[in-house]
C-alpha positions in Angstrom: 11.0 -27.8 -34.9 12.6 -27.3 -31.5 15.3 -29.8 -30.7 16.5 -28.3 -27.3 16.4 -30.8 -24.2 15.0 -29.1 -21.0 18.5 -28.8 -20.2 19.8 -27.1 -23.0 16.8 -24.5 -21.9 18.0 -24.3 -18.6 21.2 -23.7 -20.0 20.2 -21.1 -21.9 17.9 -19.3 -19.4 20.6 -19.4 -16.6 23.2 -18.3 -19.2 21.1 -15.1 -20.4 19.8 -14.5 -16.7 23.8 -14.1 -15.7 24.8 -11.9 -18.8 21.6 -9.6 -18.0 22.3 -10.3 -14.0 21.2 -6.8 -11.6 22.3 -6.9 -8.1 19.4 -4.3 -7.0 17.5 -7.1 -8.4 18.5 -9.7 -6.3 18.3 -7.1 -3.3 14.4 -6.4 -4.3 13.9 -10.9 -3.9 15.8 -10.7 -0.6 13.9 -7.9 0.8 10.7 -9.4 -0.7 11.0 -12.7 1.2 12.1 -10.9 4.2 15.5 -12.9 4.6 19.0 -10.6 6.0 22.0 -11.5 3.8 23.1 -14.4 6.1 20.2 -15.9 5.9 20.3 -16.0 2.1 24.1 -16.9 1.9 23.4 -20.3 4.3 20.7 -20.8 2.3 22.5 -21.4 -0.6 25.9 -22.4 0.4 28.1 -19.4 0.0 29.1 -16.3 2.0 27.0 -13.1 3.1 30.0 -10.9 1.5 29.8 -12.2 -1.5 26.0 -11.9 -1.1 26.5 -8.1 -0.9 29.1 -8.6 -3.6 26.1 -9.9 -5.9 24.1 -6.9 -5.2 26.6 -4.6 -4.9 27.3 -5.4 -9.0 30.9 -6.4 -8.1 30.6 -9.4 -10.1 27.8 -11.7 -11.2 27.1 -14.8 -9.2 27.9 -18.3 -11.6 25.5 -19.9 -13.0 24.9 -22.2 -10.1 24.9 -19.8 -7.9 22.0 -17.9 -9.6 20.6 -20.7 -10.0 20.5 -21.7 -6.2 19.2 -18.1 -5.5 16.3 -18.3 -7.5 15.3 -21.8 -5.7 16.3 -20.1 -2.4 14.1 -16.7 -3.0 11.3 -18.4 -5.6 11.7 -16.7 -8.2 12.4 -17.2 -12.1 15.7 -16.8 -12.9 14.5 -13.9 -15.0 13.5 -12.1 -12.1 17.1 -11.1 -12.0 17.4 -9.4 -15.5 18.3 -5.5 -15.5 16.3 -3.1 -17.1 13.3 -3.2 -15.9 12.7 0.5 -14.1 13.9 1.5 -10.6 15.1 -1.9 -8.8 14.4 -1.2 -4.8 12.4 1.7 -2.9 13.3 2.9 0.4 11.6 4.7 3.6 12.5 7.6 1.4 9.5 6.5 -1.1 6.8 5.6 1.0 4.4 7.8 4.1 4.8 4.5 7.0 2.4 5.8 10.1 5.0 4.9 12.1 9.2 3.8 11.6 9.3 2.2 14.8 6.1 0.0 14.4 7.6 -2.8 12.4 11.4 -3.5 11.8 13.0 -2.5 8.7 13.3 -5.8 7.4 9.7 -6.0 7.8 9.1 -2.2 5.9 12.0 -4.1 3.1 9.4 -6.4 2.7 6.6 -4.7 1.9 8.2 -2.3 -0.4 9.4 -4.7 -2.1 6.0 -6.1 -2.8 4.9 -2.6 -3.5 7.9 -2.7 -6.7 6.8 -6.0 -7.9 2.9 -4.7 -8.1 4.7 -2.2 -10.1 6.0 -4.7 -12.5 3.0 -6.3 -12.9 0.9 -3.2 -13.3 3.7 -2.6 -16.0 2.7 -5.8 -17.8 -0.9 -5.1 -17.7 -0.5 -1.5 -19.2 0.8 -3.1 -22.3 -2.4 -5.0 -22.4 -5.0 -2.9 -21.4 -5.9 0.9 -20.0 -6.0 1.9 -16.5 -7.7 5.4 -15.3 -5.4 8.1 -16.0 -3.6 9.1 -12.8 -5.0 12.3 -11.7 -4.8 13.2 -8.2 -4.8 16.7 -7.5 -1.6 18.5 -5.4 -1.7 20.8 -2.4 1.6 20.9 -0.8 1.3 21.8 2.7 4.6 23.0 4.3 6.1 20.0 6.5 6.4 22.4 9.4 2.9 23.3 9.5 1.9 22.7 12.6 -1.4 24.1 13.1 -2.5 25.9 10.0 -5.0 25.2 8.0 -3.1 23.6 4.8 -4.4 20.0 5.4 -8.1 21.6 5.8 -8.0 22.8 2.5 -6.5 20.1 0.7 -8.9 18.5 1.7 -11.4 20.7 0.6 -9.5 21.0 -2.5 -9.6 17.0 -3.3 -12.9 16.5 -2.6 -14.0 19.4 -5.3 -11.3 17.7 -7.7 -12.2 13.8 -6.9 -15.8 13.6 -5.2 -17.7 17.3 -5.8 -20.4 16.5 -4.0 -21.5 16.7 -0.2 -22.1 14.2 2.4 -20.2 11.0 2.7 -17.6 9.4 1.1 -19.5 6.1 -0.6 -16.6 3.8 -1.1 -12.9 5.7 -0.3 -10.7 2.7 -2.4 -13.1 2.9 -5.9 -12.5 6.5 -5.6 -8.8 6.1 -5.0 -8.8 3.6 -8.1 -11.0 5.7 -10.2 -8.5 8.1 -10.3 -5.5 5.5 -11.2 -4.1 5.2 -8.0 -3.2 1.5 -7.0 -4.7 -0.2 -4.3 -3.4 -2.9 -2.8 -3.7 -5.3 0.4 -0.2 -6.5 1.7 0.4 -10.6 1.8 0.0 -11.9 5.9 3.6 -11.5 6.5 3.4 -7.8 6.7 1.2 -7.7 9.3 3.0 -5.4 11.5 3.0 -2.8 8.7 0.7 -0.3 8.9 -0.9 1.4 5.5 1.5 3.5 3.9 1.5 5.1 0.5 4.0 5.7 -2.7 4.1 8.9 -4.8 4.5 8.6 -8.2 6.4 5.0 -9.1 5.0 5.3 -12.1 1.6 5.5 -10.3 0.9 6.5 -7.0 0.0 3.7 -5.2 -1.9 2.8 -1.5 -1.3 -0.3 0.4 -3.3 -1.7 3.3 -2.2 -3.7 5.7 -3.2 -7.3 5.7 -4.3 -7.7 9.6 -7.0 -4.9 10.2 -10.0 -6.3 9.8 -11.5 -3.0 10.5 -14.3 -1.4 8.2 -14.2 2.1 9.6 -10.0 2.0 10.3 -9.9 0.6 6.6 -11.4 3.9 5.3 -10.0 6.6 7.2 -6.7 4.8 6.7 -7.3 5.3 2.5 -8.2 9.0 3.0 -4.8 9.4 5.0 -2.9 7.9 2.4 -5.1 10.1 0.1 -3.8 13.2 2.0 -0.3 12.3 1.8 -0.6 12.1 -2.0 -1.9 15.2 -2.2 0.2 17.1 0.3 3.2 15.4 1.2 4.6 14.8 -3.0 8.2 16.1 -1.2 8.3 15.8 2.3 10.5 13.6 4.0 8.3 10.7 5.3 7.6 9.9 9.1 7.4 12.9 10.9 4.8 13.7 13.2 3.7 16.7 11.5 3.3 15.2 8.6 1.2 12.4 9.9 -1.0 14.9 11.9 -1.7 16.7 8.5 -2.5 13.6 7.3 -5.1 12.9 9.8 -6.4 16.3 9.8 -6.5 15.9 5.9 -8.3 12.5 6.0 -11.5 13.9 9.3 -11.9 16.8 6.9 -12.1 14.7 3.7 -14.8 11.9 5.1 -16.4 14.6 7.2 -16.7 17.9 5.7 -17.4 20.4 8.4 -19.7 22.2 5.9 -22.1 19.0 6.4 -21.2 17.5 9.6 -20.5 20.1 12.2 -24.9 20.9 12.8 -25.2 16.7 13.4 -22.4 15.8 16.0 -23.5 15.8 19.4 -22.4 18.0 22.1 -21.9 15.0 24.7 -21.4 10.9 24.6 -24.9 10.1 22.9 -23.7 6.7 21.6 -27.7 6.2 20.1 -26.7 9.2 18.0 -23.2 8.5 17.3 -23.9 4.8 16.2 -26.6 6.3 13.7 -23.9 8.8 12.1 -21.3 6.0 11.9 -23.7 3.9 10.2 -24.1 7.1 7.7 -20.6 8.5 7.6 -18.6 5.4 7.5 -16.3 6.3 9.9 -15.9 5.3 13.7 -17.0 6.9 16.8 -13.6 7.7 18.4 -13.3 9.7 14.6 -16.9 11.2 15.5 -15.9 12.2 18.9 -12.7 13.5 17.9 -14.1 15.6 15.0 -16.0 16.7 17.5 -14.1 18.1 19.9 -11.8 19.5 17.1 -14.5 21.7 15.6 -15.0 22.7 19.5 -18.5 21.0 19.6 -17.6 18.9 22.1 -15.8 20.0 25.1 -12.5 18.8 26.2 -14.0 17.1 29.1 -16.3 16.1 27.7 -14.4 14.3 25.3 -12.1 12.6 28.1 -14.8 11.5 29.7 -16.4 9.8 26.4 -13.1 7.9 25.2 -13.1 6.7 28.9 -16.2 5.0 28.8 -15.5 3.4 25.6 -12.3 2.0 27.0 -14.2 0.7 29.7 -16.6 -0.8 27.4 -14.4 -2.6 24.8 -15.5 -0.3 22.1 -12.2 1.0 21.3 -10.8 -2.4 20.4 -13.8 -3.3 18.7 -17.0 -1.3 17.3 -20.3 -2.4 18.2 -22.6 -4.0 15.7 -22.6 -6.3 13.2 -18.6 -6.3 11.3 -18.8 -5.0 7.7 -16.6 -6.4 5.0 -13.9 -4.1 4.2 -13.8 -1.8 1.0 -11.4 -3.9 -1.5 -9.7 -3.2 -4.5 -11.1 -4.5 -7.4 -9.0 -2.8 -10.3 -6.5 -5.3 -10.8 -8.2 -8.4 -10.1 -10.9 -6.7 -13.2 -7.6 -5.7 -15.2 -6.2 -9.1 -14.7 -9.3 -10.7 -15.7 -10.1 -8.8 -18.9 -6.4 -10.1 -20.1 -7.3 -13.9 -19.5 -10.5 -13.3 -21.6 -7.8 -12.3 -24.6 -5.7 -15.3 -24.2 -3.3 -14.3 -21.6 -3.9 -16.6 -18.4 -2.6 -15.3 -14.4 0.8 -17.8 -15.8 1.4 -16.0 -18.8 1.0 -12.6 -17.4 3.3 -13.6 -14.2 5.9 -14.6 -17.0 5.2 -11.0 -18.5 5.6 -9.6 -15.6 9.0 -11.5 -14.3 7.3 -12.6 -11.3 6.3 -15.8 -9.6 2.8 -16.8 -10.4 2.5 -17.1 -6.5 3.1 -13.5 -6.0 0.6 -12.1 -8.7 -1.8 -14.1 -6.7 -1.1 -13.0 -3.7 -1.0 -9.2 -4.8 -4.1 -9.4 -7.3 -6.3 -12.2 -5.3 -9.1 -13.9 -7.7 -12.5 -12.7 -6.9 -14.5 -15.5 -5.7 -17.5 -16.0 -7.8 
């Protein structure tokens, strides 16, 4: 029989979270609720030095303390414990489009919800079997400027992942049926743009939350795609490297094998709206695959992004919205767990995170 008080568990839990205390842990909840160290230390009555102090393993914070952090950051206290893999990631980890879109406590944030999907992928491993990770590699030289490495990555991935001509059906079940993780950021990463993570311990793609944009959605995952496959040791954010990217990603979703005899010479937006419809991708990408497989003219092309400035349909496609390509392997993961026993609770226990943040990462499908 157990004769402890609630207390005496508290006790105990704050006592063990203090003796297993990790600063880089307490870094990863900061980061993950977007707060700067002053913000923290108000929140919880002490200093932001001995904030860094805590996460700078100097010393561990009292029990109170740790206490009033996990309140402050909504966490369990055993959110804290070390040894639980590789604590933070940095801008070293992840492909961002762009290091000046969003500020870095902004890109803190969202890798640091890109770490805890990896502890919760961690706890559903133990439970259940995942797609090995396969993804094949083509590193393309950083400086490449103009060659044609990105071109045949591409061709190269879509032998290894796809073989098989003509669109891409769904880019993010192709992505997942080769283990890579995809996930859609919470709302308050809007100003991040998709970015990807190599290997950690699967690669992983994460979309931002704001785009409601069918056709942006998928050439966004088969840029990602071409990062994984080219870009395993390049330093992130160059232009280069995003310019391979996008030449990787028009290549992958339109093979110039199969596309090249169907794109129109000029602006025929009859014709262009039926190959969107077919290729899934937009009709700036149309035009612009165009005029890089020198179909269409460089006037030509000018002229045709002009118009569609002029008409709105740069900001917006015409037609009818389509709902965007989700993930679905952790929300199916998730559920094949709760039909054993093991409820979204119990598996956010598992997984040291807040029961809040599973949901937000790995949404319930609605039925």
């Amino acid at each position: 029989m157990n004769d402890l008080t609630t207390d005496d568990r508290t006790a105990r839990r704050l006592a063990e979270a203090r003796r297993l205390f990790d600063g880089g842990r307490l870094t990863l909840a900061r980061r993950l609720r977007g707060l700067r160290k002053n913000q923290l230390a108000q929140a919880v009555g002490t200093t932001p030095a001995a904030i860094g102090r805590y996460e700078g393993g100097v010393h561990p914070p009292s029990e109170g303390t740790l206490s009033r952090l996990a309140i402050a950051l909504g966490v369990p206290v055993e959110f804290f414990h070390a040894g639980r893999g590789p604590v933070t990631l940095d801008t070293a980890h992840a492909h961002f489009r762009s290091l000046r879109s969003a500020t870095q406590i902004e890109r803190d944030q969202a890798l640091a919800f890109g770490r805890i999907a990896a502890d919760i992928v961690a706890a559903l491993e133990e439970l259940v079997e995942f797609p090995p990770a396969d993804l094949p590699e083509y590193p393309v030289p950083p400086d490449e400027i103009a060659g044609p490495g990105p071109v045949e990555a591409a061709r190269l991935a879509r032998k290894a992942l796809l073989d098989e001509p003509g669109p891409v059906p769904h880019v993010v079940r192709l992505l997942e049926r080769h283990g890579v993780i995809v996930l859609i950021l919470p709302p308050s990463t809007e100003r991040v743009d998709a970015f990807s993570i190599g290997a950690h311990p699967r690669p992983m793609v994460l979309f931002n939350p704001a785009k409601g944009d069918y056709w942006r959605n998928r050439f966004d995952g088969a840029h990602e795609l071409g990062h994984l496959v080219m870009h395993a040791d390049a330093e992130p954010g160059s232009k280069v490297i995003e310019d391979q990217a996008h030449r990787f990603a028009a290549e992958f979703l339109m093979p110039e094998e199969d596309i090249a005899d169907e794109l129109p010479r000029t602006a025929d937006w009859d014709r262009l709206a039926d190959l969107r419809a077919v290729w899934g991708v937009s009709m700036a990408a149309l035009l612009f695959r165009a005029r890089t497989l020198g179909i269409m003219t460089e006037t030509a092309y000018r002229n045709a992004m002009s118009a569609m400035s002029r008409q709105g349909r740069r900001r917006r496609e015409p037609g009818p919205a389509r709902p965007l390509e989700g993930p679905t392997m952790l929300t199916r993961a998730v559920e094949l767990v709760g039909e054993t026993g093991i409820d979204r609770d119990r598996l956010a226990d598992r997984a040291h995170v807040t029961r809040a943040d599973l949901d937000l990462l790995v949404p319930t499908r609605s039925r």
